[in-house]
PLY file of the C-alpha trace (Angstrom):
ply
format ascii 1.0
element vertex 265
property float x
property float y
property float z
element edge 264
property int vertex1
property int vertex2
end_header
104.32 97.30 80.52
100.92 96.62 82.81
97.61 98.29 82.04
97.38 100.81 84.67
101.86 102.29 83.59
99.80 102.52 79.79
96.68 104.51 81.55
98.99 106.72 83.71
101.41 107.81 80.81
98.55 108.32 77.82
96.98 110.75 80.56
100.10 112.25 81.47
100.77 112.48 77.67
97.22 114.44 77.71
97.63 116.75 80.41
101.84 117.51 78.83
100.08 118.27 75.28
97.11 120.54 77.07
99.44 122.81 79.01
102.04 122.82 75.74
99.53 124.37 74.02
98.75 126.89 76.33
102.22 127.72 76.43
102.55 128.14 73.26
99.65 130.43 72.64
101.19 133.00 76.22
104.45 132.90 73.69
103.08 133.85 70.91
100.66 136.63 72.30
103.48 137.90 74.70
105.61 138.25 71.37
103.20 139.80 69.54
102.51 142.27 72.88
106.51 143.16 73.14
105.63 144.59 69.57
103.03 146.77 70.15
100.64 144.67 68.46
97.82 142.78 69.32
97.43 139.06 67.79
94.56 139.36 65.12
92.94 135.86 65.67
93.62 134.37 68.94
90.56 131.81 69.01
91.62 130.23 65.95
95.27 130.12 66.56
93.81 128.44 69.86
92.01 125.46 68.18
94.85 125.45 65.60
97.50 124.08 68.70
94.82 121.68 70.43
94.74 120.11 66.88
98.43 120.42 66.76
99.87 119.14 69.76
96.35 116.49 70.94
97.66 114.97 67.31
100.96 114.25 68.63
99.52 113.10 71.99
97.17 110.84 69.83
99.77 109.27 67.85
102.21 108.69 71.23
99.75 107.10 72.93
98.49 104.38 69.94
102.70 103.86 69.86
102.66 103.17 74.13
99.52 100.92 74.00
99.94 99.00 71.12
103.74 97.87 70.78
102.72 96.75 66.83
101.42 99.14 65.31
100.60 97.55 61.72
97.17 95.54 62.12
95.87 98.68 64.19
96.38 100.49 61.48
94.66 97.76 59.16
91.57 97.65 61.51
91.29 101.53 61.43
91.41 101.55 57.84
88.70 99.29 57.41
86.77 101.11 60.62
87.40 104.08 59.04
85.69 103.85 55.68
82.43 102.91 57.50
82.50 105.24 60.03
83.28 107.64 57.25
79.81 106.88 55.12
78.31 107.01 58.36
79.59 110.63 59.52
80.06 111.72 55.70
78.37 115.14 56.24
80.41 116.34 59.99
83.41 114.95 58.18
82.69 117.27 55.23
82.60 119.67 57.96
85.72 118.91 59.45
87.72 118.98 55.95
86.35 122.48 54.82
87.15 123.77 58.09
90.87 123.26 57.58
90.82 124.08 54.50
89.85 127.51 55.68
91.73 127.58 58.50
94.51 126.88 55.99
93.49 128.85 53.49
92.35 132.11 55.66
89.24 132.40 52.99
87.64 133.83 56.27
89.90 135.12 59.25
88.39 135.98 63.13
87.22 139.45 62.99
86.33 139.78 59.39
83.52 141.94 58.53
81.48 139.25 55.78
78.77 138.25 54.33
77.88 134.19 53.96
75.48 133.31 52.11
72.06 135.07 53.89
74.15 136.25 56.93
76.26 139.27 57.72
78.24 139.88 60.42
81.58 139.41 62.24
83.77 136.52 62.49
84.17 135.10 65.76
85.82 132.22 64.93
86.48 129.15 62.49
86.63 125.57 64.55
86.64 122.70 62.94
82.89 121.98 62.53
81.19 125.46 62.26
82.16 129.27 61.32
80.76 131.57 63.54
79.39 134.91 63.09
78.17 137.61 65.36
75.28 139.28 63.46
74.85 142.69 63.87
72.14 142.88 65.51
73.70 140.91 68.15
72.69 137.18 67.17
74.96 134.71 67.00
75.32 132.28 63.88
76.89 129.14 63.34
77.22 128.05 59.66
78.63 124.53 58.82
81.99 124.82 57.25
80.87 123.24 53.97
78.61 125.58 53.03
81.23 128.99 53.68
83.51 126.63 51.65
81.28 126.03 49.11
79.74 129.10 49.13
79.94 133.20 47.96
82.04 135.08 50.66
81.62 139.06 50.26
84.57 140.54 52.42
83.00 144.26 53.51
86.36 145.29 54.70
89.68 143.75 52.20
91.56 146.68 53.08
90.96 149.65 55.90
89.30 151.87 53.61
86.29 151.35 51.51
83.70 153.61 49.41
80.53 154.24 49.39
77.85 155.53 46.93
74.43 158.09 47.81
71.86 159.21 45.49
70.65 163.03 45.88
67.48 164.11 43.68
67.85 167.51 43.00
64.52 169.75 41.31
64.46 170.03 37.44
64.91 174.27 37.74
68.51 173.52 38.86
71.51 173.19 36.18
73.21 169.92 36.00
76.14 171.95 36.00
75.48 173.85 39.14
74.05 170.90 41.08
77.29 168.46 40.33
79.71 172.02 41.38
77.33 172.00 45.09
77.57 168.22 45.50
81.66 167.76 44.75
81.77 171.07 47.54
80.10 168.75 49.88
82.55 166.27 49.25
85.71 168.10 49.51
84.77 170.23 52.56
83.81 166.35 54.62
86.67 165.98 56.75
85.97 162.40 57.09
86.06 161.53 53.80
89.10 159.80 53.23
91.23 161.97 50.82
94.59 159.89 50.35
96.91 159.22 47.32
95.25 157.42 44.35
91.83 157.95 46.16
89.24 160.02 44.01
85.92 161.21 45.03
83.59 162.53 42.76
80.17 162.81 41.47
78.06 161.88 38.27
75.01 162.30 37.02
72.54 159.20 37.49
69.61 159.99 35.52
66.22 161.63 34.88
63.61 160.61 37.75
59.77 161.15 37.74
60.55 164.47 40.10
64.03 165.08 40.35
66.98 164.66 38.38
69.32 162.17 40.07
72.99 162.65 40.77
75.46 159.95 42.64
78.03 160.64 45.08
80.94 158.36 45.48
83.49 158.99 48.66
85.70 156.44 50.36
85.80 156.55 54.26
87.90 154.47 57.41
86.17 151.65 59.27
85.61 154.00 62.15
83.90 156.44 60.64
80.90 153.95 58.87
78.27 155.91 60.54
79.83 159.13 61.08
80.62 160.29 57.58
77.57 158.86 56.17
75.41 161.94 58.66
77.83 164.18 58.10
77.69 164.22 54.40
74.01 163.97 54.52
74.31 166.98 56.52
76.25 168.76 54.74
74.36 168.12 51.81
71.18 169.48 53.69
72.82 173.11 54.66
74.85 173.87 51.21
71.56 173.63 49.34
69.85 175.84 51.52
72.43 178.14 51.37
72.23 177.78 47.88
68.48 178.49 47.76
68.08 174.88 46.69
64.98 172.27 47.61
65.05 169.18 48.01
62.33 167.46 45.69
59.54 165.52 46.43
56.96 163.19 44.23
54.43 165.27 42.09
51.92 164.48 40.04
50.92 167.22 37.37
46.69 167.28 36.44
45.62 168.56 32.77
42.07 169.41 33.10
41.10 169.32 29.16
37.37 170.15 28.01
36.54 168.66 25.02
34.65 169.76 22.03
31.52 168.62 21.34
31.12 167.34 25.34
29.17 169.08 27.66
31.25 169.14 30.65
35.46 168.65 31.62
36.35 165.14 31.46
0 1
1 2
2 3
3 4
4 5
5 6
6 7
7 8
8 9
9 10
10 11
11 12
12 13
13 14
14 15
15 16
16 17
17 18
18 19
19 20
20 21
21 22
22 23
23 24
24 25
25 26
26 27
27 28
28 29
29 30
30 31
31 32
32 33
33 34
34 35
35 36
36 37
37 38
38 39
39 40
40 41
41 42
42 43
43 44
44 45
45 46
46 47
47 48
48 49
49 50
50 51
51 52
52 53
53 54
54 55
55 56
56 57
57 58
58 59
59 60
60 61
61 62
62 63
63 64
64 65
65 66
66 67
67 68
68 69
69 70
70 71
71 72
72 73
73 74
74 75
75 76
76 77
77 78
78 79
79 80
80 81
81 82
82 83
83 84
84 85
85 86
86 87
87 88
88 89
89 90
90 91
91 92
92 93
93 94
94 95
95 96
96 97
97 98
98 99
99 100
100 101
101 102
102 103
103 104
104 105
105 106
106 107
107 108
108 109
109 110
110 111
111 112
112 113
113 114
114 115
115 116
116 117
117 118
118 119
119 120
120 121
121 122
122 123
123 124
124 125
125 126
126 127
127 128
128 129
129 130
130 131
131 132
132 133
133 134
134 135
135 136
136 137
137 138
138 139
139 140
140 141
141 142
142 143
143 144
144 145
145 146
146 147
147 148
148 149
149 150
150 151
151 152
152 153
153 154
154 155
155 156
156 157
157 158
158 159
159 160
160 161
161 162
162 163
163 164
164 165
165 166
166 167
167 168
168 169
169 170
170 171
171 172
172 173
173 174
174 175
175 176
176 177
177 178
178 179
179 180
180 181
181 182
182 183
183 184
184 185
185 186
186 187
187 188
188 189
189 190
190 191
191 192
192 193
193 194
194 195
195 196
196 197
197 198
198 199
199 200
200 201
201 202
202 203
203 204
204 205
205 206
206 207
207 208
208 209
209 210
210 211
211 212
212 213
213 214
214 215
215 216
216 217
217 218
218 219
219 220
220 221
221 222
222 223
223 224
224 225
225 226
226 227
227 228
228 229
229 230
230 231
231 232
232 233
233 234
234 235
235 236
236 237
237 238
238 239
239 240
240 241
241 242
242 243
243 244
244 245
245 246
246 247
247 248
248 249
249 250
250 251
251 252
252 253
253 254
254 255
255 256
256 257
257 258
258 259
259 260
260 261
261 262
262 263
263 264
């Protein structure tokens, strides 16, 4: 076989595994569509078939230009282990980012925090994970270091709770303030109020001007924001209908005179 047959058919062999991966990915989104449901992470299923099917292109190709395959193989082994001290660290890369892929430690659209950044997972590719921060930045963090790393999922499941501290004034009973607070709570339609959920709260302790009480409630994704005003809210008009205030710092003065000193100190 001449040169230019092997140059025609490793392109063609490119161009077949390009567009079979992009028909793959219309099948699989147009099955997930048919269901109702939308495909939860299309980037990464993306790089996932260019890996796929550009690896089977790959190996084709090596099998149409070089008839014997055996002392290519030899010369890329012994290629390979100095290329790979030379591009140790992107290789590290490369290896975590499987391994995630694989392992879906992180999936596209997760709500995480890596290491010093928060945000939303665009995408895993083979070099980088990629987070939208959110206030809007984007942030590329090499693979090793989400592999190697702490991962703090904010949302495992589609609820999730929440804690607030209220400081309520030393004339009111503990009693009285942790009956007004658990109203708060069970009047808040968007708390979340399914089976095996419980929201309650408990006292948190004696402050310098207030005695401290902590309310735990468990909410939806949606309503992050929402329920977090409208507690505070409600919070704010049951204690004024209660003829509760809200404390604030105070510092107490004892003026003392004493004897034998001319004068206060």
């Amino acid at each position: 076989m001449s040169t230019l047959s092997k140059i025609g058919i490793s392109l063609l062999l490119l161009l077949v595994a390009y567009y079979s991966s992009k028909l793959t990915f219309r099948v699989i989104q147009g099955f997930y569509s048919r269901k109702g449901t939308s495909l939860k992470a299309p980037n990464t299923l993306r790089l996932v078939l260019n890996i796929f099917f550009f690896l089977i292109a790959a190996m084709i190709i090596l099998s149409v230009i070089f008839e014997d395959l055996i002392p290519v193989i030899t010369g890329i082994g012994v290629g390979g282990l100095v290329v790979g001290i030379a591009l140790q660290r992107p290789l590290e890369n490369i290896i975590s980012g499987i391994f995630l892929l694989v392992g879906r430690a992180v999936i596209e659209g997760d709500v995480v925090k890596i290491g010093e950044h928060s945000g939303v997972v665009e995408t895993v590719n083979l070099n980088h994970t990629i987070l939208k921060s959110f206030d809007g930045k984007r942030v590329l963090i090499p693979n090793i270091s989400v592999w190697r790393g702490e991962i703090i999922h904010y949302w495992p499941g589609p609820i999730r709770r929440l804690e607030m501290i209220v400081g309520l004034p030393y004339e009111v009973e503990v009693s009285v303030a942790l009956s007004v607070l658990q109203e708060v709570i069970d009047e808040e339609e968007l708390i979340y109020k399914g089976e095996g959920i419980s929201n309650f709260v408990v006292f948190n302790g004696f402050n310098t001007s207030s005695i401290d009480f902590k309310l735990y409630f468990w909410f939806e994704r949606a309503n992050y924001f929402d329920v977090q005003n409208n507690v505070a809210a409600g919070i704010y008009k049951k204690l004024k209908e209660k003829g509760i205030t809200i404390p604030f710092p105070q510092l107490d003065i004892h003026v003392k005179e004493l004897p034998g000193v001319g004068g206060i100190q």
